[in-house]
C-alpha positions in Angstrom: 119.2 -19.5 285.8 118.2 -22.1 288.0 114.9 -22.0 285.9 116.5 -23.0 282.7 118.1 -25.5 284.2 115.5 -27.3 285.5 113.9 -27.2 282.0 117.1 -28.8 280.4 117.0 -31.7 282.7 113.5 -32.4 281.7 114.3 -32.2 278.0 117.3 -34.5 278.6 114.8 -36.9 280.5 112.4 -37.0 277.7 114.9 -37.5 275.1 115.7 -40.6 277.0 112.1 -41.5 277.2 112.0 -41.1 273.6 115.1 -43.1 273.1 114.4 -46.0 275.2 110.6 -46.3 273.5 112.3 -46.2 270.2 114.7 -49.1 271.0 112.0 -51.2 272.4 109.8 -50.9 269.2 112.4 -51.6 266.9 113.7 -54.8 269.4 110.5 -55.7 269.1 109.8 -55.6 265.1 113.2 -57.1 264.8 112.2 -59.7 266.6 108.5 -60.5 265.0 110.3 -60.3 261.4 113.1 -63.1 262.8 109.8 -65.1 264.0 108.4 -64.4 260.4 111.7 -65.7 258.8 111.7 -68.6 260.2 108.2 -69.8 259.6 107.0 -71.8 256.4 103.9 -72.3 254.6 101.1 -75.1 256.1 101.4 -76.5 252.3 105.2 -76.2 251.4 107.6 -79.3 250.7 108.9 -79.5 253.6 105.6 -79.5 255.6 103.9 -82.0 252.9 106.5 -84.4 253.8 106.3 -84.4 257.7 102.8 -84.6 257.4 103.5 -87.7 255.2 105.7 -89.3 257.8 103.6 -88.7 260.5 99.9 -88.8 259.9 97.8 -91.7 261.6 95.6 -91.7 258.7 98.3 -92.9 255.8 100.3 -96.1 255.7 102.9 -94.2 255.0 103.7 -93.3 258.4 104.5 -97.4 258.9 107.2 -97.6 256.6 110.1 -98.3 258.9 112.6 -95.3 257.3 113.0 -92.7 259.5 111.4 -91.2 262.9 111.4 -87.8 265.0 113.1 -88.0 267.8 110.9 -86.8 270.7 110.1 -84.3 272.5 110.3 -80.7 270.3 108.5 -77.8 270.0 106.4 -76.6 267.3 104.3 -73.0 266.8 102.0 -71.6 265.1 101.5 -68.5 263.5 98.7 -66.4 261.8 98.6 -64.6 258.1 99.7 -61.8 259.9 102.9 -63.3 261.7 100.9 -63.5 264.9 102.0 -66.4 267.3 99.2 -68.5 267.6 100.4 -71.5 270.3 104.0 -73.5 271.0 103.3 -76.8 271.7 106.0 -80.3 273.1 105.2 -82.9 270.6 106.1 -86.4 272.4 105.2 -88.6 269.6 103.7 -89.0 265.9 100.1 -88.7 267.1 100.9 -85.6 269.0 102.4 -83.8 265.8 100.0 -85.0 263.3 97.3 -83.8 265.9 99.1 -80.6 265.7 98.7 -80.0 262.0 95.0 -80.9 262.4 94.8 -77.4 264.3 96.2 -75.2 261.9 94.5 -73.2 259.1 95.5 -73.0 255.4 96.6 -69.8 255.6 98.5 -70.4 258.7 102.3 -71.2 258.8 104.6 -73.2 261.6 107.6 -73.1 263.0 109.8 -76.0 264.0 111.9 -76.0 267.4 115.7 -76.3 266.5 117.8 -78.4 266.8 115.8 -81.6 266.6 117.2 -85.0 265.5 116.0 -88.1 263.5 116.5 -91.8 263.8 117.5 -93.0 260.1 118.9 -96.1 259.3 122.3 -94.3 259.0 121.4 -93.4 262.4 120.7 -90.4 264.5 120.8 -87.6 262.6 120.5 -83.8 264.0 119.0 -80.7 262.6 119.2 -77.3 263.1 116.9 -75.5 259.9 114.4 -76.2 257.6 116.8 -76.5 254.8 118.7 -79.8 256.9 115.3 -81.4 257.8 114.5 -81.9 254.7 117.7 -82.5 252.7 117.8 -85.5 255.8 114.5 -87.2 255.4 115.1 -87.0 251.4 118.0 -88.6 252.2 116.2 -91.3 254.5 113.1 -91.6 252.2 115.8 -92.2 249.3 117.4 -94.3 251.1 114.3 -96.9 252.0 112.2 -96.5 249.1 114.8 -95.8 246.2 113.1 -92.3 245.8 112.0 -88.9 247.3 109.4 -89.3 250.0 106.3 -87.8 250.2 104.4 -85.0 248.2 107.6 -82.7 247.9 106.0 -80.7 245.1 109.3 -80.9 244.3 108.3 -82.6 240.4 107.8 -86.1 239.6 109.7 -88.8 242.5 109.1 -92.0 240.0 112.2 -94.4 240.7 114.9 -95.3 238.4 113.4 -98.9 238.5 115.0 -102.1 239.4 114.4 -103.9 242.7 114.0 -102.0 246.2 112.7 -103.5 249.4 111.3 -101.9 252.7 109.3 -102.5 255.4 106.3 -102.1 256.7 105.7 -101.8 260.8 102.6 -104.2 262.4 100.6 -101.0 264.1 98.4 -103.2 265.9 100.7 -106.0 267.2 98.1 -108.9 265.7 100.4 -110.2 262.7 98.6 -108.5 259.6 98.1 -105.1 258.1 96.5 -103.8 255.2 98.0 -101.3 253.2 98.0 -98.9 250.2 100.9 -98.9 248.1 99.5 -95.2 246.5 99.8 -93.8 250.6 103.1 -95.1 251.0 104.9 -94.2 248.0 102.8 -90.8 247.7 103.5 -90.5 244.1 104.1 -87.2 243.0 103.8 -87.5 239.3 103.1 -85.3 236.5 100.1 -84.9 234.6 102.0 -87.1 232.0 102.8 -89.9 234.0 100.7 -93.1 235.2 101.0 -96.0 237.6 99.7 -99.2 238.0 100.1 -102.3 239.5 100.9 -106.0 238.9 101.3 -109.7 240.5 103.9 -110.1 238.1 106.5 -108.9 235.9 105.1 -110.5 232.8 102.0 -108.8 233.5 103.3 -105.6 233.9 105.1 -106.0 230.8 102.1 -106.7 229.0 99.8 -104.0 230.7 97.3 -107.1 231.5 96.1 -107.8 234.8 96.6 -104.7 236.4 95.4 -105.2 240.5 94.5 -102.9 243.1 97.3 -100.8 245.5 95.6 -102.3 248.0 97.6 -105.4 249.6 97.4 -107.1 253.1 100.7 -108.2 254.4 101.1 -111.1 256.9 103.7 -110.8 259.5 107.2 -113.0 258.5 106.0 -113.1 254.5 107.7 -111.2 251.7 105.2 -109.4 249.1 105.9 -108.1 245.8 104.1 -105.7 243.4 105.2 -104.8 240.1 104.9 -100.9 239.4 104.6 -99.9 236.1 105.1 -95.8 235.4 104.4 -94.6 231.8 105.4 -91.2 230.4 102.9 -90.1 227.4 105.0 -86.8 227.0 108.4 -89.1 226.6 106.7 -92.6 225.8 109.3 -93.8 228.8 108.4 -97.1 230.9 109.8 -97.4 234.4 109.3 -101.1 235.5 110.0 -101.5 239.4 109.6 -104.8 241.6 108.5 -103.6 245.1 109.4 -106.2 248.0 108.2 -105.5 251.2 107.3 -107.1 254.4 105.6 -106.9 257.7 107.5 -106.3 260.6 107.1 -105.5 264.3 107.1 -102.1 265.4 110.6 -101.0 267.0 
């Protein structure tokens, strides 16, 4: 008797082996497919358009619109779901820096909530899906169109007038810029753009100058932007007025 129940205890004690080692493995898959939810692609929309914001190599990053809000975290993550690294981003350089390290096949993660400084004002975040409904909002807002390469289709303006800014990155009173970096058209294979010095020009298609402009601190510029649609035969006409301003 005494033998038997010795044996049941130690089946009851491996059945609560067994138990606890199931429950860890499925806590633990649970937890590696939340991870895996909540990543996105190194190429998607909503990447494309941070990268747009924040890269030290485009313009567009000047445009006085909308910033992060630092510090927040941001990981990386193999094809396979794999964490690769969390990092504290404490500025622009930092983040762009960030997506310097990643692979095409690799997809991020950003830290919830984070918040953004629009010029409706602070703004916070809690999921992809609200970051970039916000900075379309705040791109919208400034330029008079989506911002960035969404890949979202084509983000040519109604036309009319907008105005915007430019920040002086250097603090010396002039900055050259490219109107193609800032606006980062995202046209279809239908649709062109080109430039004028003025509206009579554009209407004319004669004349057409570069995207390239240098701005002087305290002096207004404008550009004509002409958008032509073979598929439709539509013109979009659009007077760009921007200026140079210091960095907040």
């Amino acid at each position: 008797m005494k033998t038997n129940k010795t044996a049941l205890v130690k089946m009851m004690l491996l059945l609560l082996v067994a138990a606890f080692t199931l429950t860890s493995c499925e806590k633990d898959n649970n937890d590696q497919d939340l991870g895996q939810e909540a990543t996105i692609s190194v190429d998607s929309p909503l990447v494309n358009q941070v990268k747009n914001l924040v890269s030290t190599t485009s313009v567009a990053s000047s445009a006085v619109c909308v910033d992060f809000v630092y510090p927040f975290t941001v990981s990386s993550f193999d094809a396979s779901g794999q964490a690769i690294s969390t990092v504290t981003v404490n500025n622009d350089q930092e983040l762009d820096t960030f997506f310097g390290t990643v692979n095409a096949t690799d997809s991020i993660a950003f830290g919830y909530p984070l918040s953004l400084s629009t010029t409706a004002g602070l703004v916070t975040v809690n999921s992809d899906t609200e970051l970039f409904t916000e900075l379309e909002i705040a791109f919208t807002a400034c330029f008079g169109m989506s911002g960035g390469n969404s890949g979202g289709g084509s983000n040519v303006p109604a036309g009319g007038d907008f105005t915007f800014s430019v920040c002086d990155t250097n603090n010396d009173g002039v900055e050259d810029i490219d109107l193609d970096d800032i606006f980062a058209w995202n046209l279809s294979s239908t649709e062109t753009v080109a430039y004028y010095d003025t509206e009579a020009d554009a209407l004319a298609q004669v004349n057409p100058v570069s995207s390239m402009d240098s701005l002087t601190l305290g002096a207004q510029e404008s550009t004509y932007v002409r958008f032509d649609d073979s598929a439709t035969g539509n013109t979009t006409l659009v007077n760009a007025l921007y200026d140079l301003v210091a960095c907040p």
